[in-house]
N, C-alpha and C positions, 0 to 999 in steps of 0.2 A: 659386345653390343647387347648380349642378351643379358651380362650384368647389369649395365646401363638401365636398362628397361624397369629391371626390376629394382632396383635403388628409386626409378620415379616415384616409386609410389610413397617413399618417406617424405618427400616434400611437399610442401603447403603450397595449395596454388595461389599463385600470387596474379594478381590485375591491376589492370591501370581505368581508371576512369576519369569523366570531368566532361566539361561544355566548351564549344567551338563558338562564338559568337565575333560580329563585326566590330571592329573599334567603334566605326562610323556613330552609330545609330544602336549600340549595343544587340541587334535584334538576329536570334542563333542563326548559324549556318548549317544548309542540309545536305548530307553527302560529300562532305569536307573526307579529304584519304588523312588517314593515321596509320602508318606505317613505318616498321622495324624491319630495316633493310638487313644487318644480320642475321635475323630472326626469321624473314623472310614471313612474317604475321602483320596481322593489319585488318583494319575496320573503317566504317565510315559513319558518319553522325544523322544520329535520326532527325528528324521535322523539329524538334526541340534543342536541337545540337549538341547533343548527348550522344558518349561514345563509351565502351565497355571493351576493354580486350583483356581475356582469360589466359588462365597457364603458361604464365611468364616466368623466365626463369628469375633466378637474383641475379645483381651485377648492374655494371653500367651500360648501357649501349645506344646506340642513335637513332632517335624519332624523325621522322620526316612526317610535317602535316601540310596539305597543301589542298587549293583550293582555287578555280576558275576567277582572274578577276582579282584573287589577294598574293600577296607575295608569300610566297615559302617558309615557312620553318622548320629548321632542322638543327640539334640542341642534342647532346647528352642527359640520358634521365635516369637518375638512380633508382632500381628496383630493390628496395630495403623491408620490404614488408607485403603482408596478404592482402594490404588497399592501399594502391599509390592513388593519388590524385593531380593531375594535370589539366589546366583548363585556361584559353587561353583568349586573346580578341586579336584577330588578324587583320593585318594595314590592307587595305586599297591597295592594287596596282596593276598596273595596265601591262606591264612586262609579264610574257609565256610564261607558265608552271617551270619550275625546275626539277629535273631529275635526279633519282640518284643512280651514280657511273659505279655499273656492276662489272665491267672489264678490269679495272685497277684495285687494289687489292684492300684498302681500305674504305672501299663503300662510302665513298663523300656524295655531295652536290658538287655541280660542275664548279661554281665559285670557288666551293673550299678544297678542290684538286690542285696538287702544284701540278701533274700532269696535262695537259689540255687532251682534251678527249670532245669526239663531237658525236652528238646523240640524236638522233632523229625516230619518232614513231612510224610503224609502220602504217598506220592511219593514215600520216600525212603522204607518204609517198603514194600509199592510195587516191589520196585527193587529186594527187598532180598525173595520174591516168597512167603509172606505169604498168606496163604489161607484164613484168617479172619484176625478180629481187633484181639483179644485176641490172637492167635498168635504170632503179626505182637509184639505185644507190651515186646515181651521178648526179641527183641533185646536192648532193654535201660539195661545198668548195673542196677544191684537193682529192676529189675522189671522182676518177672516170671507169670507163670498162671497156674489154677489148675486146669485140664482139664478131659472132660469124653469124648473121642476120638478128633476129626478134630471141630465137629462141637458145643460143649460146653464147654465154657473156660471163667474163670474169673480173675481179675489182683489178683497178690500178690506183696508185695509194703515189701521191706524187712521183708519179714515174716507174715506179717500181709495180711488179704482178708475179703472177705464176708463183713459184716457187717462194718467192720474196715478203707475201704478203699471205699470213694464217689467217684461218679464219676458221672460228670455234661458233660449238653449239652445242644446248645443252650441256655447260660447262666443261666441253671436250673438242678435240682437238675434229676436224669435218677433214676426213682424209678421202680424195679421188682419183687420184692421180694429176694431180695439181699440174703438173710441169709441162704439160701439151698446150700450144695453145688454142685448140679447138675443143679443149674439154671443161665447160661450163662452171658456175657455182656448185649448183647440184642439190638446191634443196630451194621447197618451196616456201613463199611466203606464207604459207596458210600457218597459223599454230605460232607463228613467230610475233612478238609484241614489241621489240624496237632495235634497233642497228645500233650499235657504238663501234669508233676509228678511231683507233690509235695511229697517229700519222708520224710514223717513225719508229726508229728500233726499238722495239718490244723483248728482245730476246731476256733478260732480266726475268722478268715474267712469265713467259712462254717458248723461250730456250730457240732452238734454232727453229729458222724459217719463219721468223718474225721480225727478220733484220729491214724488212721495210715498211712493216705497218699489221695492225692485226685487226679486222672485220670477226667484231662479237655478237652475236644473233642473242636477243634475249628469249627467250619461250615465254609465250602465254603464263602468268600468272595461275595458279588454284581461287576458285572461290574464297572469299573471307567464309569463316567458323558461319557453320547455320546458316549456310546461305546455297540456293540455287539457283545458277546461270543459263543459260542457252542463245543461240542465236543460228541463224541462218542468211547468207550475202550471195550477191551472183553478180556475174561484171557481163558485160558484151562491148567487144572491142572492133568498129567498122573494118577497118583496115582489115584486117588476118579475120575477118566472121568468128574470131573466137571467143570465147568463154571462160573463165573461172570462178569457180564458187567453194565455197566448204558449208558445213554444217558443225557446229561446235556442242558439247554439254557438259557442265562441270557443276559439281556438290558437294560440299566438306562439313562436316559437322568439327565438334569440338579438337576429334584427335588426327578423324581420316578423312581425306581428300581426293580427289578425282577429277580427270579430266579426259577427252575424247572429242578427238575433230578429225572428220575424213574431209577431204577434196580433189578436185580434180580441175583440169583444163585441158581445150583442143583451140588448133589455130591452124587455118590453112596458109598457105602464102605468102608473105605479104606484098603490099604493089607499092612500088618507088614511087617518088612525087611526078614520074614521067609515064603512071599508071599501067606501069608492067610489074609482074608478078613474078618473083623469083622464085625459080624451079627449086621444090624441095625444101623451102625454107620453113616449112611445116611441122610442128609439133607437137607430141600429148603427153599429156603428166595425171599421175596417179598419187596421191600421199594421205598417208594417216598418222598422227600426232594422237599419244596416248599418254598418260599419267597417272600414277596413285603413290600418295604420301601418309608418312603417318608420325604425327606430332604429339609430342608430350614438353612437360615445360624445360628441361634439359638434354632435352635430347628429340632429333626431327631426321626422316629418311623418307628420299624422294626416287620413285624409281621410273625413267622417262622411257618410251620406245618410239621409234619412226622409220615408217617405211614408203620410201617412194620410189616409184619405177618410172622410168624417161624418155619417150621414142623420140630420139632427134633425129630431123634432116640433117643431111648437111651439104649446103647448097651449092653451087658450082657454077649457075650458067642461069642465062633468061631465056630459057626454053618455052616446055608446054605451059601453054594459061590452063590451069587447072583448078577447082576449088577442094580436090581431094583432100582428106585427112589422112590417110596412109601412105607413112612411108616409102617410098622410093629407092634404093642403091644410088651412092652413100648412105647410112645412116649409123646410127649408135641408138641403141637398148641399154639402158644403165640400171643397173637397180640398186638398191642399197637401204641397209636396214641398220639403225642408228642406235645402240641399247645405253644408258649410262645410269649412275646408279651415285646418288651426292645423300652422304650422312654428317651432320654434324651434333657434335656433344658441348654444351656448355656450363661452362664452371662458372665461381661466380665473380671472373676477374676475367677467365681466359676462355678458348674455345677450340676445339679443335674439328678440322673438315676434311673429309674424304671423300675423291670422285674418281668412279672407276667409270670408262667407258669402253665398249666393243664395237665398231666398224666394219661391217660387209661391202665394202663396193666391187660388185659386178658390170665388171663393161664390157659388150661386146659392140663391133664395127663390122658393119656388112656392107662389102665392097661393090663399084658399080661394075657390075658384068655387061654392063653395053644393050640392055634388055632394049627391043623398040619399044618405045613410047608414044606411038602416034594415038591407040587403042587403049590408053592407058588406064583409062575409070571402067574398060569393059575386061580386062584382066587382074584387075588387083588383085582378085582370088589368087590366078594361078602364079603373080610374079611371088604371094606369100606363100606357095606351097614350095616356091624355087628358095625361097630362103631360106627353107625349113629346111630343104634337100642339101643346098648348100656347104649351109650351117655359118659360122661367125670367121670372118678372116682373122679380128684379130679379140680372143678371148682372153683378161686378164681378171684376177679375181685378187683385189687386197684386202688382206683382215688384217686390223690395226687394235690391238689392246693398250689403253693407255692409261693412267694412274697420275694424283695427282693428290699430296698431302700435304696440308699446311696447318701449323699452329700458332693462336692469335695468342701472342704472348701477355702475361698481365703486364697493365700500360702504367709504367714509373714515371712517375710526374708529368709531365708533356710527352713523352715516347711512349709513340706506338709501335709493336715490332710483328713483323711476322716470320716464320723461318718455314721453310717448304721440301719435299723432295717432290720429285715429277719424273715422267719417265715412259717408255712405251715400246713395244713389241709387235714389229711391223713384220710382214708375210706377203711378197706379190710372187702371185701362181699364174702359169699361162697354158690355154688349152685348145689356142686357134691355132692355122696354119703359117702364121707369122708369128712372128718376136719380136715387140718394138722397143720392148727392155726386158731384161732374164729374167727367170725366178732369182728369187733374193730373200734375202733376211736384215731387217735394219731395226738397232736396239739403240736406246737413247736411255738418260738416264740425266738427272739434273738435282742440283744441290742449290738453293738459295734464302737468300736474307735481306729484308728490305724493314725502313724503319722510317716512321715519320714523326718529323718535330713542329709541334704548334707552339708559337709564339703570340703575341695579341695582334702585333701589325702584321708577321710572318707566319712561312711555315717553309719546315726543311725535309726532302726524303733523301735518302740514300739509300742504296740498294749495292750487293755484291752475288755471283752467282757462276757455278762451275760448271759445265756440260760434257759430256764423252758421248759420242756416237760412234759406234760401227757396223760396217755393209759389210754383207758376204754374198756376192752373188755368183751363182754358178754359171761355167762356160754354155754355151750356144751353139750348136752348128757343126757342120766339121772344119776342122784347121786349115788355114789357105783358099776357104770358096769366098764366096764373097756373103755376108751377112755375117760370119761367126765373129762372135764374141768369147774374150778371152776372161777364165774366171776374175774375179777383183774380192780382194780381199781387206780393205783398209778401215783406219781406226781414226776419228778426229775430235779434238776435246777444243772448248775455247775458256778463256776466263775475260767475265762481260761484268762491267758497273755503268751504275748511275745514277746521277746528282741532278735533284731540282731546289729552284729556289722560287717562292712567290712571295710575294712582297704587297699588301695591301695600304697604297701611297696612300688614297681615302680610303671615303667609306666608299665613293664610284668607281675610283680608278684602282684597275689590277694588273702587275704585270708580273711576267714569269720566266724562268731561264731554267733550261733543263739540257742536261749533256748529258749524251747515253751512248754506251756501245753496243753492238749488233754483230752476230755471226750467223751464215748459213752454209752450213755443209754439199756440197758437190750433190747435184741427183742425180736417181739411177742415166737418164738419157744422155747428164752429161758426162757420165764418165764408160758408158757403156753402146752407145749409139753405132750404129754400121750397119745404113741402110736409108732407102730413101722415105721420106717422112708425109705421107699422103696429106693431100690439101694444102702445100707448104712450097712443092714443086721441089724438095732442094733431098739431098742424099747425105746426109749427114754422121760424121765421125766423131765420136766420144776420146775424153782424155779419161785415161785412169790415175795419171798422176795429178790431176786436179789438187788443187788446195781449197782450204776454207776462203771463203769472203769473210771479211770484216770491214766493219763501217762505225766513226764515231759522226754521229750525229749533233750539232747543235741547234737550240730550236729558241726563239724569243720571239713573247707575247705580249702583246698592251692593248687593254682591255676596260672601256668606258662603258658607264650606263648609270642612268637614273631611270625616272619612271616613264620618261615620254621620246627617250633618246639611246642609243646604242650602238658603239663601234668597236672594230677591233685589226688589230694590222697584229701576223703569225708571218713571220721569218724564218726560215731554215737553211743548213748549209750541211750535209752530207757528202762525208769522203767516204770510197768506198777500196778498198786493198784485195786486189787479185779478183777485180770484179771478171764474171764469166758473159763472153758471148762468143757468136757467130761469126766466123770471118770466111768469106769463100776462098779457097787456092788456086782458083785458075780454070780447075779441070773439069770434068763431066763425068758421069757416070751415070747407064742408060737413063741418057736424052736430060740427066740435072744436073744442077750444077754442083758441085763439091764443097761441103762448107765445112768448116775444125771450127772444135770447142776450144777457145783460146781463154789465159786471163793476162787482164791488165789493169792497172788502180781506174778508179774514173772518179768527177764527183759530180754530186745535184745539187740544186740551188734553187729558190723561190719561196713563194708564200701564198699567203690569199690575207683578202682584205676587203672591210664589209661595212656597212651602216644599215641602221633599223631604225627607223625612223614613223613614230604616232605622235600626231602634235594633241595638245588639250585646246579645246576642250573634244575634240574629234578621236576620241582614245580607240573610237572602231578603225579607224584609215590605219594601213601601215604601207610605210612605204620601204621596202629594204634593195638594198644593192651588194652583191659582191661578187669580187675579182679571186682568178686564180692561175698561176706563171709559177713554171719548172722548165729548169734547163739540165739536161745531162750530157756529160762532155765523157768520151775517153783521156787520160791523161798524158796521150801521144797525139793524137787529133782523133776529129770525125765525132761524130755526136751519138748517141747512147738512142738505140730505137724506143720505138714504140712509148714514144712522151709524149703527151696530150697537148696538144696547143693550146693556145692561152685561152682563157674563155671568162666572159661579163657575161650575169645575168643581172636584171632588173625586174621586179615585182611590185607591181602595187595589187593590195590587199583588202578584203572588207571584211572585217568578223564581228559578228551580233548573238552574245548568248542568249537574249532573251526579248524575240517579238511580241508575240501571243502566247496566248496557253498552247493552241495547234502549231504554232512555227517556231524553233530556238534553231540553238547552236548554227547561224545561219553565216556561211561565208562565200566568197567571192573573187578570184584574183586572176589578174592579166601578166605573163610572164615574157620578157624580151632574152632569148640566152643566145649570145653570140659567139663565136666561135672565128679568132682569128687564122691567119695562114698559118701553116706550119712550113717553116722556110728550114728548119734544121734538123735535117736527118740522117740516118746513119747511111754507110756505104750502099747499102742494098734496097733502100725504101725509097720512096717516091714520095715530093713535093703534095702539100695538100692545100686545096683554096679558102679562105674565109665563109661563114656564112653566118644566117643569122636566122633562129626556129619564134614562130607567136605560138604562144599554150596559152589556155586557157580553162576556166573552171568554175564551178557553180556549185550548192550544196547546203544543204540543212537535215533538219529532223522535222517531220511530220507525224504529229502525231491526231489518228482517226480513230474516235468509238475507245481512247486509252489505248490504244497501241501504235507507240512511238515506231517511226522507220525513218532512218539514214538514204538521203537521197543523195547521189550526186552526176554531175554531166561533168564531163573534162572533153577537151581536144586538146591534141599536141601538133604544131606544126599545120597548123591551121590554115597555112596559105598553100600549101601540099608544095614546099619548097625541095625540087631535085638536089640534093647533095650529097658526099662522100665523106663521113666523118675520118682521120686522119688513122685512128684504132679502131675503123673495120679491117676485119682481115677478108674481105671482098674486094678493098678496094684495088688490087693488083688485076680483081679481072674486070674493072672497071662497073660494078656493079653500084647502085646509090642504095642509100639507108632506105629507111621506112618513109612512105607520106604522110599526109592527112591520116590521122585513127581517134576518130570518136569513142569516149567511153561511156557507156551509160553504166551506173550500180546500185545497188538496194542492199540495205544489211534491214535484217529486222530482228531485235532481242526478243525473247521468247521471256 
């Protein structure tokens, strides 16, 4: 690297420059994005639509310029010389900006993916009044979460979660111990700039534990070169009286970059639509999100850190009406500190990236000892010195190193290739009075190659990739009591490929076909378990001879749109080999019931299916609709838990970029999401009943005296409707979701 460095300085800096204007009316466009998604550089066009981007390397690589109101451009641009020139007049159009999809490996727009990948801002989930990322992330068709009140939620990715479904950040892999289902996302949305889902076997990509879907958090962007940002936001949420906000501030000049955002939130309660408050459902969050980079024209290194600490309730029962913010027994203290470290070097055909990352997650769980609670806002002191005295029942600590190399090969005539190694070194220690899985060692390691063919009407990928994982985890307890566990020592490799094909019938119509395999290796729980599992009610026994799962996946898309119109129907069919669950035996063991970790094939099945609909000359109105249905079956009988019932939302929409000079970016939308019965479930779950939530929302920018501020009002479930979503895990003690929760927020740029 430090050769690197200094080799920059023989090279000539190279620019790109030129003007953004309208076809229309030829007259420039201000604030148009120009930006170099491998590059990860970018500018915006001044009041004369004039753009300037410095210390470019040579080579080809992809522009994306885009603009409110105009359709996208996104094109290969040869950097041949110290002044390139690009200038351009962009079409009208009434269809959302496009993205470019930073989860798949060659950094397209969503169009020009054979993969389908769904992207949403975290802006907008903020529009729609979510109280958290897990939440926020159910409004994507095909994407639910399985929740233990407001404040603990994890993705479900058509049927699949927990272990099944990665989820990365800061281009690394967000290790928590995943496998519980009472242990949350674990990271908050402050610092984070948009969601991508891959709905389906990822493992190609991201090796095991992505056999059912991988959630890619993107980070907050750097300042463009010579520029300084800031802003400060705050929410207030009725329902849970709580609160979150951050403060952000970021400044790059030519070569170095920076960034810094702290925030926090607290929430007491929250009350059902039958205006009772569940005990303990309470929680605060702490986090900071930092950054510094430093760029030159072949070569850029960016070095991320985050840390955030977590006080969950975890609730149990409709006890004390309380408005406390502290804590209770149960609860979980989580902390965790995020470090990763992404360099890349470019040549002037190819490119090569390296991403190291380090993971601390601290969790402790502090059990309910039966304190009285009738006094309880006038002892809070002493039940936290009893915690102290205590200490944590169950203490586990994982540190996860992981690595991640790939080189962007020079692209031979239409092929584009990349080849990777990946890999990681995992560490769970435990220091409380319980064991709810051993200390351990798990070491991964992966080999891949992936290649995509562009055609003029088409485009082909192919990918192929090797994996080997092994756990060594040490024995537990003594031999013959009950809890021990006996050492395990096992080794498992998979060999995973996969083929897509897109085909652009028109210029409107797109459809796509992608077949991929998927492998996840056995976790610690499932092969190590012997013992009763809190919050879950059940005593649970691990297999050590576990095998891997594997799944091949089929997925087919067809995909319209012009300027005033938009549909799309996504079909899937998922078989899955030696799938793992829970079967109970019969028996009890104090006061639970007895469950083994069994496997047997199973498979899933469904889609989602949508219209979006802006008529002309009314290009403000949108009206959009979509549907989403999964079915999973064992392949002997009985049906695969914890699957989402079918669910319709409807939306109508009103967006206006430009009132007055005091009023823009002004929108509006009424949401209907409904939620049919879930009649199919597995041996041990319970029947769930239809229902149906109104949300609603309001919002612009005001701007007073020159300084613009982001207003917005949301309600969800506005009729404060009592129901039981079917992936609560409350709903066994018969507890209902959240009511009525008003959100008020303010963002203001500095």
């Amino acid at each position: 690297m430090l050769l690197a460095l200094l080799v920059q300085f023989t090279f000539a800096q190279n620019t790109l420059q030129g003007t953004i204007n309208s076809q229309d009316d030829q007259t420039p466009l201000e604030q148009v994005s120009i930006y170099f998604p491998q590059l990860e550089k970018g500018t915006v066009t001044n009041s004369a639509g004039y753009y300037e981007i410095n210390n470019l390397p040579l080579g080809e690589f992809k522009i994306v310029i885009s603009y409110i109101g105009f359709q996208t451009y996104s094109q290969t641009v040869e950097i041949k010389n110290n002044n390139t020139k690009l200038s351009l007049n962009l079409m009208p159009s009434a269809i959302e900006i496009e993205e470019v999809i930073v989860s798949t490996p060659f950094h397209k727009l969503q169009r020009e993916n054979v993969m389908k990948v769904e992207r949403t801002s975290i802006k907008d989930l903020k529009n729609a009044g979510s109280i958290n990322l897990s939440e926020g992330i159910t409004t994507i068709p095909g994407v639910e979460s399985v929740s233990t009140g407001v404040g603990i939620g994890k993705p479900v990715i058509r049927g699949l979660s927990a272990n099944r479904v990665l989820t990365y950040t800061q281009g690394i892999r967000l290790e928590n111990q995943q496998f519980g289902d009472e242990h949350g996302l674990g990271i908050s949305d402050a610092g984070i700039e948009s969601v991508e889902v891959i709905k389906g076997p990822a493992s190609l990509l991201y090796g095991s534990d992505a056999l059912g879907g991988v959630l890619y958090l993107n980070p907050e962007k750097f300042a463009n070169s010579n520029d300084v940002e800031g802003d400060v936001n705050f929410n207030y949420f009725t329902n849970t009286q709580g609160y979150n906000g951050s403060a952000g501030f970021k400044t790059s000049s030519e070569k170095i970059k920076f960034l810094l955002r702290a925030g926090g939130s607290s929430h007491v309660d929250y009350k059902t639509g039958n205006n009772e408050r569940v005990t303990n459902s309470r929680f605060n969050e702490k986090d900071i999100k930092t950054g510094l980079a430093y760029q030159l024209a072949h070569f850029k290194t960016e070095l991320r850190y985050n840390y955030n600490n977590s006080e969950l309730g975890i609730p149990e029962e409709i006890g004390a009406q309380t408005t406390s913010r502290s804590a209770v027994e149960p609860f979980q203290d989580i902390t965790s500190h995020i470090i990763s470290s992404k360099s890349n070097l470019y040549f002037n055909n190819s490119s090569l990236q390296a991403i190291i990352g380090f993971t601390r997650n601290d969790r402790k769980e502090f059990e309910d000892h039966h304190h009285e609670e009738e006094h309880e806002e006038e002892h809070e002191e002493e039940h936290e010195e009893e915690h102290e005295e205590e200490g944590a029942a169950l203490d586990m600590l994982l540190e996860t190193l992981s690595y991640n190399l790939q080189y962007n090969m020079p692209k031979i005539g239409a092929v584009e290739t990349i080849v990777g190694l990946q890999g990681m070194n995992q560490k769970n220690s435990n220091y409380g009075e319980e064991i709810l899985i051993p200390d351990a060692t798990t070491n991964d390691i992966g080999l891949l190659a992936t290649s995509h063919i562009h055609f003029s009407k088409s485009d082909i990928q192919l990918g192929v990739r090797y994996d080997i994982r092994s756990i060594v985890a040490e024995a537990s307890g003594t031999a013959g009591e009950e809890g021990f566990i006996e050492t395990v020592d096992r080794n498992f490799n998979s060999f995973n490929i996969a083929a897509g094909y897109k085909l652009d019938v028109s210029n409107n119509f797109i459809t796509r076909l992608n077949i991929a395999s998927g492998f996840r290796a056995p976790n610690l729980a499932e092969l190590t378990s012997n013992g009763s599992h809190e919050g879950t009610n059940r005593f649970e026994i691990g297999n050590a001879n576990l095998n891997n799962e594997r799944n091949i996946q089929t997925d087919l898309s067809l995909e319209f749109s012009n300027e005033h119109f938009e549909f799309y129907v996504n079909g899937f069919y998922n078989s899955i080999s030696d799938y793992i669950y829970l079967e109970p035996n019969g028996t009890t063991l104090n006061g639970d019931a007895v469950f083994l970790y069994q496997q047997q094939d199973a498979n899933l099945y469904g889609g989602e299916a949508g219209i979006h609909y802006h008529p002309h000359p009314l290009d403000w109105l949108h009206m959009e609709s979509n549907f989403s249905s999964v079915t999973g079956k064992l392949k002997s009988s009985g049906y695969l838990p914890l699957i989402p019932a079918n669910n319709w939302a409807n939306t109508l929409r009103i967006e206006v970029n430009e009132i007055n000079e005091s009023f823009n970016n002004g929108y509006g939308f009424v949401t209907i999401k409904s939620y049919f019965a879930q009649n199919n479930v597995s041996d041990f779950e319970t029947k769930s009943d239809g229902y149906s939530l109104l949300n609603l929302g309001i919002g612009g920018t005001i701007t007073i005296s020159n300084q613009p501020m982001e207003l917005k009002l949301s309600a969800n479930n506005i009729l404060d409707k009592e129901y039981i979503s079917h992936l609560s895990r409350l709903k066994t003690d018969g507890i209902s979701n959240i009511g009525r929760n008003i959100n008020l927020s303010i963002n203001i740029p500095l």
